[in-house]
C-alpha positions in Angstrom: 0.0 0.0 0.0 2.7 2.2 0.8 4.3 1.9 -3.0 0.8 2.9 -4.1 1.1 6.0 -2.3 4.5 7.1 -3.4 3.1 6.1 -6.9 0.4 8.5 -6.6 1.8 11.1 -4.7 4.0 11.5 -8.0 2.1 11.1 -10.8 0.1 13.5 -9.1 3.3 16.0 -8.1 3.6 15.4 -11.9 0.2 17.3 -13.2 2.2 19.8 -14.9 -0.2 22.5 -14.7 1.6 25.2 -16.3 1.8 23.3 -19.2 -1.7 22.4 -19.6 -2.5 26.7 -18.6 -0.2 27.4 -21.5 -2.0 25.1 -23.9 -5.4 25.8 -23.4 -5.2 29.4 -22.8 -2.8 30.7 -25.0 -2.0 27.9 -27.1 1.6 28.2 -26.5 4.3 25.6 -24.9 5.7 27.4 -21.9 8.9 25.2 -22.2 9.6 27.0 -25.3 8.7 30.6 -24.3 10.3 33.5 -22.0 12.6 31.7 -19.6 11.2 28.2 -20.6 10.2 27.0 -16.8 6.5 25.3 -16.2 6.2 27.6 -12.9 3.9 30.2 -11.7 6.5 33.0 -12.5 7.1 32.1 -16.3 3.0 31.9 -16.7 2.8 35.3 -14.9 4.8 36.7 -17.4 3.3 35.1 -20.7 -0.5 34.2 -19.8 -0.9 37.0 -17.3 -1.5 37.5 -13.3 -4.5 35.4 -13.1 -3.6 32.4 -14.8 -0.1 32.4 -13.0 -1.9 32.7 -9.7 -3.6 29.6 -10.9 -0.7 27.9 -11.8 0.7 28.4 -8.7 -2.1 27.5 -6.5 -2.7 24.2 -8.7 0.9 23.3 -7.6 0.7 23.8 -4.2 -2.3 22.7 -3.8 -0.9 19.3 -5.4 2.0 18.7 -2.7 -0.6 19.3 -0.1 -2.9 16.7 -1.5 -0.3 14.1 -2.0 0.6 14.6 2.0 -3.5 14.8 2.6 -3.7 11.3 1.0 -0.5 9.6 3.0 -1.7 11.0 6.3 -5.4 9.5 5.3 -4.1 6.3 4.3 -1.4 6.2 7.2 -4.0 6.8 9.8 -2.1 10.1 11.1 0.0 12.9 10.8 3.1 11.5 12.1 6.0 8.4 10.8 7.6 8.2 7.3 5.3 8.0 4.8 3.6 11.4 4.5 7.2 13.3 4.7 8.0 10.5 1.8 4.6 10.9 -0.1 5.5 15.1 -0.2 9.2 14.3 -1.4 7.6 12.1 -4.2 5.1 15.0 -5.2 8.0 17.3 -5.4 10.5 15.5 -7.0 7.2 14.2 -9.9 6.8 18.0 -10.3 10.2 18.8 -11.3 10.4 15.2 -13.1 7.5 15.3 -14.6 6.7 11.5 -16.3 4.1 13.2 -18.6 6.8 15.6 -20.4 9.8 13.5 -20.5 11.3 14.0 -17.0 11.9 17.9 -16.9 9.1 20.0 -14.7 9.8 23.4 -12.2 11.6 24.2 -10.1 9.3 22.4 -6.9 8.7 25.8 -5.0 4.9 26.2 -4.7 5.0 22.2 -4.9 6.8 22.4 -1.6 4.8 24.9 -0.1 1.9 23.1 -0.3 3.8 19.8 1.2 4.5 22.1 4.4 1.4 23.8 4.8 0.1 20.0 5.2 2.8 18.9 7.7 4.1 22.4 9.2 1.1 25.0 8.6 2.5 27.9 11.4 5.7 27.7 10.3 4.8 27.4 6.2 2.7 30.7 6.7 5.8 32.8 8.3 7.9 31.4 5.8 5.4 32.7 3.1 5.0 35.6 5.0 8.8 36.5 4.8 8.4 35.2 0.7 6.1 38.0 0.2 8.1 40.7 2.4 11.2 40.0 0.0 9.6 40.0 -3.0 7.2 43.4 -1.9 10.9 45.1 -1.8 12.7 43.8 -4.4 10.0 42.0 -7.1 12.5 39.1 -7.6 10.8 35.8 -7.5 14.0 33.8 -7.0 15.3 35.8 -4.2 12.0 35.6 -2.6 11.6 32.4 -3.1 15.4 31.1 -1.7 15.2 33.4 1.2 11.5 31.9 2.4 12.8 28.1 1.4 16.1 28.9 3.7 14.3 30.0 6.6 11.7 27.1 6.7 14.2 24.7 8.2 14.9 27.3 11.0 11.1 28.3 11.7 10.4 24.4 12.1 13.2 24.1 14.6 11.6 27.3 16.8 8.2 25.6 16.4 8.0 22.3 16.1 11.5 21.3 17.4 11.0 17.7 18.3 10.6 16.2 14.9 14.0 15.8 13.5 12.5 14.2 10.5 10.5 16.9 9.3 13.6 19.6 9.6 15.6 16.8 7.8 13.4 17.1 4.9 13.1 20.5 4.6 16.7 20.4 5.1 17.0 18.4 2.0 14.2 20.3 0.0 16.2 23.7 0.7 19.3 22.3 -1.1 17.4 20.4 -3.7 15.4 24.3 -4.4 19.1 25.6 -4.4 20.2 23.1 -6.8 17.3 23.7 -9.3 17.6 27.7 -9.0 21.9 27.5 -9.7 21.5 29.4 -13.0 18.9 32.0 -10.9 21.8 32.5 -8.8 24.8 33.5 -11.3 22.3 36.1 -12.4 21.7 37.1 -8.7 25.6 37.6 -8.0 25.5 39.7 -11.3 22.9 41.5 -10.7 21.1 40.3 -14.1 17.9 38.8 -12.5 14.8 40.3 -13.4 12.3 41.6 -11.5 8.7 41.2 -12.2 7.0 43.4 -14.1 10.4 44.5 -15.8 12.2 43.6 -18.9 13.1 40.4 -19.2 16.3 38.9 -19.3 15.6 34.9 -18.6 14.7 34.5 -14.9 12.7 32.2 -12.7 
């Protein structure tokens, strides 16, 4: 039963939703338009506010399901499984099985993961996401800064469950990983901001 899960957790982590919003809406492929990313930020930019708001709530909303269905099937909150079922929804997002293996970046997929298992400390840490990006309007810096902190609001609020800051230990590197090329533009001072000219961000 627990394979199931994992199963499903991903192929649901996999929905690629900005994919699907590019296609119907605007007919275009957003893997081959602006900075080529399936995230909320690239379908901001090329289908417009409201459709990247969808976007992004369709991916967080994912992680949290997957987590929703382990805890349901696990008969709790707590053990292995649901912190496994959330990594699995992530990592199908960014490996997506239904466009050969490449997805986002897993950001609002994680969110929604950690609003499931860590709610309080998820809300600060999207609290401080939107404080960064309402001064500087760059998603990526936003979006590392809130990631980064996660592991240290869960050890302030929910300090006994090693396993949970583990994996949002691990999540935080993986985000750093999949945002390296954000980051050279970052340390050149090349990354866009929303709403400005674009030069091939998030």
């Amino acid at each position: 039963m627990s394979a199931l899960v994992l199963l499903g957790a991903y192929l649901l982590g996999g929905i690629p939703f900005g994919y699907l919003a590019g296609r119907l809406v605007a007919g275009v492929d957003l893997r081959q338009v602006g900075s080529g990313n399936l995230g909320a930020t690239n379908a901001i930019r090329q289908l417009g506010w409201g459709w990247g708001a969808a976007v992004f709530g369709l991916d967080l909303l994912k992680g949290w399901a997957a987590v929703a269905l382990a805890q349901r099937v696990g008969a709790g909150a707590g053990g292995w499984l649901p912190v496994a079922a959330g990594l699995a929804a992530v990592l199908g997002h960014s490996f997506t099985p239904f466009l050969g293996f490449k997805g986002g970046k897993g950001v609002a997929t994680s969110a929604g993961v950690f609003l499931r298992l860590a709610p309080l400390a998820t809300g600060l840490a999207l609290l401080i996401f939107a404080a960064v990006m309402l001064s500087s309007r760059i998603v990526s810096l936003s979006s590392l800064t809130a990631t980064t902190a996660l592991p240290l609001l869960l050890l302030w609020r929910q300090p006994d469950e090693p396993l949970l800051q583990g994996f949002a230990v691990l999540l935080v590197l993986f985000i750093w990983i999949r945002h390296r090329a954000n980051l050279r533009r970052l340390l050149r001072g090349q990354e866009p901001r929303l709403g400005g000219p674009r030069q091939g961000g998030a």
